[in-house]
PALUMZA-618609 format. One record per residue: residue number from 0; residue in three letters; x, y, z of N, C-alpha, C in turn. Coordinates in steps of 0.001 Angstrom, whole numbers, plus 500000, padded with zeros to 6 digits. Example, Ala and Ser with C-alpha at 12.3 -4.5 7.8 and 13.67 -1.06 7.14 Angstrom:
2
ATOM; num; residuo; nX; nY; nZ; caX; caY; caZ; cX; cY; cZ
ATOM; 0; ALA; 513190; 494310; 507800; 512300; 495500; 507800; 513200; 496700; 507800;
ATOM; 1; SER; 512850; 497750; 507080; 513670; 498940; 507140; 512900; 500030; 507870;
This chain:
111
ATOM; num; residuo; nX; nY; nZ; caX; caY; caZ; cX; cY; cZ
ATOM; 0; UNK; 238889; 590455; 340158; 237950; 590817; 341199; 237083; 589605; 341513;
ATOM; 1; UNK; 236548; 589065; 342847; 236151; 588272; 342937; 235010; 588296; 343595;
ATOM; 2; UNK; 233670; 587541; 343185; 232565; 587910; 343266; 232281; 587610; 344750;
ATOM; 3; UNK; 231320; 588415; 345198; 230948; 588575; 346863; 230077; 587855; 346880;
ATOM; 4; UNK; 229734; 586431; 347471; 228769; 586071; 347878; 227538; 586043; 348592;
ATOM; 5; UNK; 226268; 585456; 347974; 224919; 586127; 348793; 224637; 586258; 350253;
ATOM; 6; UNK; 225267; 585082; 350633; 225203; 585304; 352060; 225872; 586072; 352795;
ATOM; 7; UNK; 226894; 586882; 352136; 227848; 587512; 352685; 226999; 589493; 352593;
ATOM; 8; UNK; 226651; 589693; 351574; 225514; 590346; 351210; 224170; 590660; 352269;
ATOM; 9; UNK; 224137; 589752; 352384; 222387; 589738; 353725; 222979; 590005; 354574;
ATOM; 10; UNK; 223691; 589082; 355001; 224558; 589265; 356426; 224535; 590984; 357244;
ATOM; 11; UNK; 225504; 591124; 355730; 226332; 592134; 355712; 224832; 593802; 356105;
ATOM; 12; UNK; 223618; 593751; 355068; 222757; 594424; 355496; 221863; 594082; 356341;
ATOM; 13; UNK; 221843; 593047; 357197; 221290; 592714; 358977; 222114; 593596; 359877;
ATOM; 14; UNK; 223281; 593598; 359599; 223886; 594304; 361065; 224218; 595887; 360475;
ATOM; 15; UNK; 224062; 596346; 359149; 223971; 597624; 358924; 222792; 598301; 359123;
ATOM; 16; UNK; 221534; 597616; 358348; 220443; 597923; 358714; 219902; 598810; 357035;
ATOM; 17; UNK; 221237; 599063; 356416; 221122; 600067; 355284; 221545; 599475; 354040;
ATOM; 18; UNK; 220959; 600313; 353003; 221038; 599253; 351394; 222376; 599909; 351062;
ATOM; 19; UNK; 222465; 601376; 351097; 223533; 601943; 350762; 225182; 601910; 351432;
ATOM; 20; UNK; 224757; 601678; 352773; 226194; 601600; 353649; 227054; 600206; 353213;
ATOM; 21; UNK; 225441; 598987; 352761; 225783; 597883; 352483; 227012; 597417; 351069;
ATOM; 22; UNK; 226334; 598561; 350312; 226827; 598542; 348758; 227839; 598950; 349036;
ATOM; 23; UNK; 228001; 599959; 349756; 229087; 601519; 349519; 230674; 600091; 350201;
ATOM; 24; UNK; 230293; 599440; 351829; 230998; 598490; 351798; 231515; 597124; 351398;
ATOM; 25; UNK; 230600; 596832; 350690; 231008; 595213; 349895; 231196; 595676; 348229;
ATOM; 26; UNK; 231279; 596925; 348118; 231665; 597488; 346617; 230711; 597115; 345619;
ATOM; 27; UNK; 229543; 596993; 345798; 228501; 596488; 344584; 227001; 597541; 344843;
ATOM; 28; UNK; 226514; 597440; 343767; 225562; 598379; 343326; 224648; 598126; 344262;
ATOM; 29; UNK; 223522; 599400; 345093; 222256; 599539; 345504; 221454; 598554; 345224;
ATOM; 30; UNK; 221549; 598418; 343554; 220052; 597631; 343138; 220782; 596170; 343561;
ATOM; 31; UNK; 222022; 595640; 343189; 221953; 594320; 343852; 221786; 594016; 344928;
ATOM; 32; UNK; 222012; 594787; 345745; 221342; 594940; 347686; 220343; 594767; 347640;
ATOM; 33; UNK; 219318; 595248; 346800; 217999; 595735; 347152; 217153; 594184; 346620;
ATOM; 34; UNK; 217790; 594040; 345188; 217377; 592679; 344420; 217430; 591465; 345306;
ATOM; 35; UNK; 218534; 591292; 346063; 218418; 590254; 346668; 217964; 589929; 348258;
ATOM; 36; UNK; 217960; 591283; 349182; 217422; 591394; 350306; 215775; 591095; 349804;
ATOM; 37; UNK; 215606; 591468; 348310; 214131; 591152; 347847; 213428; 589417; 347719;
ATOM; 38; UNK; 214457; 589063; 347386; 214235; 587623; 347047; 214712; 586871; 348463;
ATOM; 39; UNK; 215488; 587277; 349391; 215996; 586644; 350407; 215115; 587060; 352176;
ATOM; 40; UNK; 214373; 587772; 351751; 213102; 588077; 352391; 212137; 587235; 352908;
ATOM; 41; UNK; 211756; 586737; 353669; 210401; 585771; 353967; 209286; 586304; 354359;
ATOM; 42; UNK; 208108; 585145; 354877; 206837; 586168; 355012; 206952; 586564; 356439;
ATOM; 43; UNK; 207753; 586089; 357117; 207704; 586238; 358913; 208903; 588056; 359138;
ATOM; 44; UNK; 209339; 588087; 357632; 210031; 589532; 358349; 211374; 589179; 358646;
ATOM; 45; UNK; 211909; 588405; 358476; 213021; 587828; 358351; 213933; 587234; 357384;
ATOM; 46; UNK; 215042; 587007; 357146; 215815; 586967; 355676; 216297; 585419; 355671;
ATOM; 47; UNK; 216639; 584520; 354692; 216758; 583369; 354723; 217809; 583232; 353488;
ATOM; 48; UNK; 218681; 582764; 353530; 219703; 582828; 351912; 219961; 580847; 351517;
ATOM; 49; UNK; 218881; 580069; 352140; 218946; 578774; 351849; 218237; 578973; 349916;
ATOM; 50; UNK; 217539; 579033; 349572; 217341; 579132; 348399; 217853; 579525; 347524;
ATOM; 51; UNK; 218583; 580598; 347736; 219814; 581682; 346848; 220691; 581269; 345983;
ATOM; 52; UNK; 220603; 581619; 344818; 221456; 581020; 343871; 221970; 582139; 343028;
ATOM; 53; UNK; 223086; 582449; 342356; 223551; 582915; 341314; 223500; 582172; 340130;
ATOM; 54; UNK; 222001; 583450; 339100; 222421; 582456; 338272; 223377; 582999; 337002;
ATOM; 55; UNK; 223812; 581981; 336152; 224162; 582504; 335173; 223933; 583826; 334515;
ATOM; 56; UNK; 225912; 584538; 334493; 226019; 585468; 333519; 225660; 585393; 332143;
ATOM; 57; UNK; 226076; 584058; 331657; 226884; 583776; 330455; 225652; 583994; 329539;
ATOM; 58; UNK; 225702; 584774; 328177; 224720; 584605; 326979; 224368; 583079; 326340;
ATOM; 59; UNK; 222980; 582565; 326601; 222766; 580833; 325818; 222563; 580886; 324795;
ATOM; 60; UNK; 221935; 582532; 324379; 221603; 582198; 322536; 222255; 583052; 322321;
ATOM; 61; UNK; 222808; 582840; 320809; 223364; 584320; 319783; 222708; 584116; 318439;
ATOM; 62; UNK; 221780; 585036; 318866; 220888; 585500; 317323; 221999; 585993; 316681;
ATOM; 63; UNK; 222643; 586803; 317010; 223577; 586953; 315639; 224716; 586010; 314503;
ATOM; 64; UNK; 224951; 585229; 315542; 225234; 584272; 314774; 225557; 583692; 313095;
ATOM; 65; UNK; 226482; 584399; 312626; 226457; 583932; 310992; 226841; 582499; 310649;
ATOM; 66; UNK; 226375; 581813; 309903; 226700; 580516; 309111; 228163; 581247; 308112;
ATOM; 67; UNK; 229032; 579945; 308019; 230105; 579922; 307479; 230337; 580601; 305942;
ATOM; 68; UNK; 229217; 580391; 305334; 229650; 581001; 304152; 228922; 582005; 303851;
ATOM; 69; UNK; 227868; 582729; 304800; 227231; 583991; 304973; 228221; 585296; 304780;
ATOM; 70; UNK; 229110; 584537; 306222; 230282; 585640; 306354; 231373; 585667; 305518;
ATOM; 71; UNK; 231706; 584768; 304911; 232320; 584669; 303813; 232273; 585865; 302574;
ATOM; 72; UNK; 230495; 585411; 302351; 229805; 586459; 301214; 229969; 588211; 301999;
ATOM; 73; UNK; 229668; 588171; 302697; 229540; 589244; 303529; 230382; 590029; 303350;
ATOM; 74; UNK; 232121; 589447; 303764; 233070; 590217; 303483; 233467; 590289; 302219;
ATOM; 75; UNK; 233670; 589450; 301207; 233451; 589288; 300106; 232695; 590834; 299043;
ATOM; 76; UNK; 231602; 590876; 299419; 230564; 592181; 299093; 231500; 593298; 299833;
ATOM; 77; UNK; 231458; 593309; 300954; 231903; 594577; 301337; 233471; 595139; 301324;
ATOM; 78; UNK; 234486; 593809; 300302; 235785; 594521; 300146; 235377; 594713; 298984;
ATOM; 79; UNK; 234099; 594371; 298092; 233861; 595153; 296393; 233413; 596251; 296590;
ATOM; 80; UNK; 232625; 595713; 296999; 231341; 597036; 297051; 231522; 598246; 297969;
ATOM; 81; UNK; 231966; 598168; 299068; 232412; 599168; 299923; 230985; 599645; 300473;
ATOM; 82; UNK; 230011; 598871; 300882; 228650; 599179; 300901; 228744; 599233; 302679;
ATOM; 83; UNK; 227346; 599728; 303453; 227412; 599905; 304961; 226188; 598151; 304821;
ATOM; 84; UNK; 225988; 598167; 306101; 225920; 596768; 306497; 224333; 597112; 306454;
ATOM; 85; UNK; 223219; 597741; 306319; 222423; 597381; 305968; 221914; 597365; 304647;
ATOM; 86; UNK; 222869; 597823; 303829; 223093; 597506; 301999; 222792; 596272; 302170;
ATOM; 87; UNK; 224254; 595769; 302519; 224847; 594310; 302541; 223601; 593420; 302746;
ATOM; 88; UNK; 223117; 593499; 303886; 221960; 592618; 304433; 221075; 592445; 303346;
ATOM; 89; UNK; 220697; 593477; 303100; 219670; 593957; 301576; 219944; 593288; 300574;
ATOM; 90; UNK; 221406; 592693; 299509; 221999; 592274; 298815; 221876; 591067; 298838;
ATOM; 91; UNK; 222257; 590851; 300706; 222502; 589313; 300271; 221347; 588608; 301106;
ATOM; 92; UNK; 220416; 589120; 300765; 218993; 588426; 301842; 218841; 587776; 302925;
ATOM; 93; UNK; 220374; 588385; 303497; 219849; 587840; 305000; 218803; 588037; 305957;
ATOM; 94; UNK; 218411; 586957; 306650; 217434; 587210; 307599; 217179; 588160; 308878;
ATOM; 95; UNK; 216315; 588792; 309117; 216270; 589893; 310282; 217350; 589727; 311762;
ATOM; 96; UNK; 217352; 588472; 311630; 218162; 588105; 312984; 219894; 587904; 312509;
ATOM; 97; UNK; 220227; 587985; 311969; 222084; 588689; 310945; 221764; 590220; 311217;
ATOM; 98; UNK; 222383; 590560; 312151; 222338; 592194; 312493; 223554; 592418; 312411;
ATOM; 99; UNK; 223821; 593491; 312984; 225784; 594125; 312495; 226339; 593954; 313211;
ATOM; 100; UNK; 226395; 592916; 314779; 227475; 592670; 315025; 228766; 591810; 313972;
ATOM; 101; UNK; 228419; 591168; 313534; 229274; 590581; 312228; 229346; 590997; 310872;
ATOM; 102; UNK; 228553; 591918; 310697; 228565; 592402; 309153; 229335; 593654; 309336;
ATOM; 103; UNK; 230716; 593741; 308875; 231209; 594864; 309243; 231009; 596115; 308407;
ATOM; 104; UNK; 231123; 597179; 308785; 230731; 598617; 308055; 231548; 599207; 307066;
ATOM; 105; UNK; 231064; 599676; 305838; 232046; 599936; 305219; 232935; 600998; 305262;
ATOM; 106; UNK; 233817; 600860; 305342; 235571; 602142; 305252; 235215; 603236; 304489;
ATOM; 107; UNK; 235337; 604195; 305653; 235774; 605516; 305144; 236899; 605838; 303726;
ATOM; 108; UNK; 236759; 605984; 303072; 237668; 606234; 301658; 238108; 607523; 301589;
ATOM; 109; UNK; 239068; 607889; 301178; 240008; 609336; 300826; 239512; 609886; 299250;
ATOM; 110; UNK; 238495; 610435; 298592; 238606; 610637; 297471; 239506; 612055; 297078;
């Protein structure tokens, strides 16, 4: 799928006149209509898309983030121990920011 550009967007709600007819035809959500007719707005009442930028999707930080031999220990503990991941954390003193995307949970067992 390929992303619709801003100017194509404004355009597109100048000659509709509507946030919804706008979305419903360029296939994208209300609030991004609304978000950017917001920012593409001037003080004269008129819309301008020279400033307009997309910015970045992409995530810059990952707090979760484990060091190499964290996760090591991590799995390590949890094929002994069979413990859930805030045991684990508990055990092995990791810091608040090691949350459970990487500490995996421990297995259901058949007794």
């Amino acid at each position: 799928m390929q992303r619709i550009k801003i100017k194509d967007i404004i355009f597109s709600y100048r000659v509709t006149g509507s946030v919804s007819k706008t979305a419903q035809e360029l296939g994208v959500s209300r609030w991004t209509v609304q978000r950017l007719i917001k920012r593409a707005r001037t003080g004269y009442g008129t819309f301008s898309t020279r400033n307009l930028k997309r910015g970045s999707t992409r995530p810059h930080l990952i707090f979760t983030k484990l060091k190499g031999q964290e996760k090591v220990d991590i799995l390590n503990l949890a094929n002994i121990t069979h413990l859930g991941a805030r045991k684990l954390k508990l055990l092995l003193n990791l810091d608040s920011s090691s949350n459970h995307p990487q500490i995996p949970q421990a297995k259901q067992h058949d007794q």
